[in-house]
Steps between C-alpha positions, in 0.01 A plus 500: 500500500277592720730687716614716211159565340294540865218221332449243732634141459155343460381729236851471297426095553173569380605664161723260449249228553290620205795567266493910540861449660741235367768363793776229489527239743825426683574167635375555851139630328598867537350753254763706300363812276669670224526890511268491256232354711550785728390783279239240348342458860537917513277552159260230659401700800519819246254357317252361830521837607338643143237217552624246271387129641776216517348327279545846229809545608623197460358505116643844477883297571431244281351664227723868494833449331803507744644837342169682618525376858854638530342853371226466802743398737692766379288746562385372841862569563466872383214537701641388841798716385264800437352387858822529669629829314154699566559425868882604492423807346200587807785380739706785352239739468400459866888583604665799599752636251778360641398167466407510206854595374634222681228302312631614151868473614447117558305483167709501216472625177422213325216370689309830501541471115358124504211591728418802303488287175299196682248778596470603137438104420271464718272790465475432045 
């Protein structure tokens, strides 16, 4: 986990020490986390970086119904995807002309239509 999420081993341990993360053990002691605990440890840090203490945050998880924690993680998704669209688009903007065709060429349709309509999201 903490491979995938760049948060080191000893703070993940730490989270899960105080019940913010929730682990299974295997048989040789090894933590296992659920997907779930992925995005959960994801709208922890979110919420450290707004100021929120553990100790809030972890009231925040127990007390917010599970529907409205998939709607923040949601839109922690959106904004990472905003993230990584507003720096496409000042790749593309930085190219010459003929890159930029061979941009759009490898782009298709399809995707252009979902970013365009996760921008809209995101900015209402």
């Amino acid at each position: 986990m903490a491979e995938k999420t760049g948060i080191t081993k000893r703070t993940i341990d730490y989270y899960t020490n105080i019940g913010l993360l929730e682990a299974e053990r295997s048989a040789s002691n090894y933590r296992y986390y659920a997907p779930a605990m992925i995005e959960r440890l994801h709208l922890i840090e979110q919420r450290k970086q707004e100021g929120l203490s553990l100790v809030e945050i972890q009231h925040e998880l127990n007390t917010t119904p599970y529907e409205e924690i998939d709607v923040q993680i949601l839109r922690l998704k959106m904004q990472d995807l905003e993230h990584d669209v507003t720096s496409l688009l000042a790749q593309i903007n930085n190219q010459d002309t003929k890159h930029i065709e061979k941009v759009k060429k490898n782009v298709s349709p399809e995707s252009i239509a979902l970013m365009q309509s996760l921008l809209l999201l995101i900015h209402n």
